[in-house]
N, C-alpha and C positions, 0 to 999 in steps of 0.2 A: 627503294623509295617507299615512305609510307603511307599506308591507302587514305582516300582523303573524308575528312567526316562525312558522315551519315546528311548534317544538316548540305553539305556543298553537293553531294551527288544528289540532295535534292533540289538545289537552287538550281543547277545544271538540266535536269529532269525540268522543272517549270522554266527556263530557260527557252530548252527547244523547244515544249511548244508553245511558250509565245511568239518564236519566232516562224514555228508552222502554220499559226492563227495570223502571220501576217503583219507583226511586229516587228521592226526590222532594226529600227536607228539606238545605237547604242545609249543614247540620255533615258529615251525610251523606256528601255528593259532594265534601266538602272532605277527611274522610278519606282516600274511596275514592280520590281523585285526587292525594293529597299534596301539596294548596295548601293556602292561607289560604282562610276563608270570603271575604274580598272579593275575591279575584281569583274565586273562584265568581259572585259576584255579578255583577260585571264580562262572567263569559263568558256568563251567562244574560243579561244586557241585550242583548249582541251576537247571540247565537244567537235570541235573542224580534225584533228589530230585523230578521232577519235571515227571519222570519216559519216557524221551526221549531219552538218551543214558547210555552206564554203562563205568563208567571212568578204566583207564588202567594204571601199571607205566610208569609216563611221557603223558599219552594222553587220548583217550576216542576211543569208539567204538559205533556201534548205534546195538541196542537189534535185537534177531532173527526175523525171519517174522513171522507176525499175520496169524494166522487160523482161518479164517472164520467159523459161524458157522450158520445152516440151522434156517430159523421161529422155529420149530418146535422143536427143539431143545433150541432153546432162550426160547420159551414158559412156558418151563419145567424149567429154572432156577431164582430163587430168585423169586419168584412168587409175596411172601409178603410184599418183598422190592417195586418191580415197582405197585402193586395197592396203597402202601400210598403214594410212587413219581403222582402217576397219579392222587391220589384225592386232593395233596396238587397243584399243579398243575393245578388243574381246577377252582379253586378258583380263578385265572385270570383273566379269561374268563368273559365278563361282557354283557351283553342284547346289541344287534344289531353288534356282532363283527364280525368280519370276519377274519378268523384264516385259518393259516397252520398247517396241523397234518403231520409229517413225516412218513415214512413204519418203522415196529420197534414193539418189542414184548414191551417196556416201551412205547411209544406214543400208542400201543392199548389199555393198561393201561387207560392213561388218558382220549381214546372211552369209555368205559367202563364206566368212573363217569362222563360221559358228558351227566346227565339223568333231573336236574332241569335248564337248562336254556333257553331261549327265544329269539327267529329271531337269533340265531348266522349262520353263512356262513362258512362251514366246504370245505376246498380246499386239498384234500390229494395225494398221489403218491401213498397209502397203500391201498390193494385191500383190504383186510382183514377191515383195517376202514371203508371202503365205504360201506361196507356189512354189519358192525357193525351197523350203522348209519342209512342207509337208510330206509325208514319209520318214522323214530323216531319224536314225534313232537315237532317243534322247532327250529328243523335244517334242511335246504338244504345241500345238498351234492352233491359237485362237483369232478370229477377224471382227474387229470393231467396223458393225455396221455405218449405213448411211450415205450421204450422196459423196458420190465420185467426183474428185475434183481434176478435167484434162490433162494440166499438166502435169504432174505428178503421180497421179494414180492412187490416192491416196481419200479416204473417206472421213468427211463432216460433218455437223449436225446433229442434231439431237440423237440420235440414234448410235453415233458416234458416242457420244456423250454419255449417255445413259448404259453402253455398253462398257466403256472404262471407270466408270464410278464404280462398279463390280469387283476392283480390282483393285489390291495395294501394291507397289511393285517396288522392287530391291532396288532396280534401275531403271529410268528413262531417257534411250537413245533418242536425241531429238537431231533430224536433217536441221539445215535451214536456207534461206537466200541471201539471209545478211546476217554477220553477230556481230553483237555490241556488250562491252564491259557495263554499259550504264541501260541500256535498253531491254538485253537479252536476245533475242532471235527475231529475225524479221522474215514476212513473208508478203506474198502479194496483197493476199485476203485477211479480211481481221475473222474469219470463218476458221482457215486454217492455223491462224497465229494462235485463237482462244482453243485450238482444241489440244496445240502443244502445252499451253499453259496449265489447262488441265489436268495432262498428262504428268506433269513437272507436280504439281501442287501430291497428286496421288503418289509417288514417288520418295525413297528414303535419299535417295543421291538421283541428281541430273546429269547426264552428259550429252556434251554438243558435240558432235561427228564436222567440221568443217576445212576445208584446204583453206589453202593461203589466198586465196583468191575472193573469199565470204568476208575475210575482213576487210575488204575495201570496198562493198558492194554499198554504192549509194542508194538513196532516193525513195526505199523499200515502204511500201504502201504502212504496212499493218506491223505488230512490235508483240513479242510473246516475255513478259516480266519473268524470269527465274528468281528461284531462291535461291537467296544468302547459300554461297560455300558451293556453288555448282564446278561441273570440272570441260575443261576444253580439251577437245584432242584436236591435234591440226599438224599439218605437217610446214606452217610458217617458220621462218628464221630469222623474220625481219624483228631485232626488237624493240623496235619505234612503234613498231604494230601490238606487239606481245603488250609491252607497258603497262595499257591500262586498264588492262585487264589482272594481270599483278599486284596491280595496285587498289583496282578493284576486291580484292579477294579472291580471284579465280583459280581454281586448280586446275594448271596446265601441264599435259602431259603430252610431249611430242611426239610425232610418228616418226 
């Protein structure tokens, strides 16, 4: 299927969030937007498909709020899925690179089978990785300061910030708690979502580390924009789910 204009995945992008600001009835959003009601309709099936809002008679609503949940509790789930996401994944990874690894029970994963490669530059926010890593040989490992965020384990804020602008990277591994063809990566905080974004922008290629379980995660507070041509790793099969992301231009590569 052909990916859809540049102008529609922006109509779609002001779309939701008019309908996050609280706009809800479909004449509504077809005003506010200067379409027909059925091309509204159209991008609300896409954008509900798409698992950002769940449509209503006559309009749309956007899903309950995301629940975050602890490392350590991630740790324990889909175990099997995120070590083939992390070893298909690492096969990126090529002699002299210099990579971002995100905080994230899937990017330790890909720590984990980061065990045959040579002079690579390991830049993380994940304490957990930095621990994984350190000694290993082959890799340097560096820690992007700044405050600590609970769940995750993983560091934001300026310091954060200012310690990855230091850096150009071949690749950026980004976790996440939601991905989206049209939004990009979601997180609880717009703290931690601006520091993936970041991370993405300093980057030559992006990749998203996520199971099949990420594309369906509603409600997700905070949205991290990637660049045009990023790649998905994920061990999904469903391709009602894969789709729009296809069609978005994403390079998907299965676990």
């Amino acid at each position: 299927m052909a990916r859809p204009h540049r102008s529609t995945l922006e109509r779609r992008e002001a779309l939701l969030r008019l309908v996050n600001s609280g706009t809800a009835r479909v004449e509504e959003l077809a005003e506010r937007c200067e379409v027909s009601p059925s091309t509204v309709r159209r991008d609300l099936a896409a954008l509900e498909a798409d698992g950002h809002l769940s449509r209503t008679y006559g309009g749309a609503i956007t899903p309950a709020p995301f629940h975050d949940r602890s490392l350590t509790e991630r740790l324990a789930v889909n175990t099997e899925s995120k070590s083939g996401i992390g070893r298909a994944a690492v096969g990126l990874v090529h002699a002299g690179a210099t990579i971002f690894v995100d905080a994230g029970s899937t990017t330790l994963a890909l720590v984990d089978a980061l065990t045959d490669v040579e002079d690579v530059t390991v830049v993380t926010r994940g304490l957990e990785n930095a621990i994984t890593l350190v000694g290993r040989p082959g890799i340097s490992v560096h820690v992007a300061g700044g405050a600590l965020t609970p769940a995750s384990h993983g560091t934001t804020g300026p310091l954060a910030l200012e310690a990855l602008g230091r850096f150009a990277f071949d690749l950026a591994f980004l976790g996440c708690d939601a991905v989206s063809a049209l939004q990009g990566v979601g997180e609880p905080t717009l703290e931690e979502a601006y520091v993936k974004e970041f991370a993405a922008r300093r980057a030559h290629r992006t990749v998203v580390l996520a199971d099949a379980s990420k594309l369906r995660v509603r409600g997700v507070a905070a949205w991290a924009p990637l660049p045009e041509g990023w790649t998905l790793v994920t061990d999904a099969r469903d391709e009602d789910a894969l789709e729009p992301f296809a069609r978005a231009g994403v390079d998907i590569i299965r676990a």
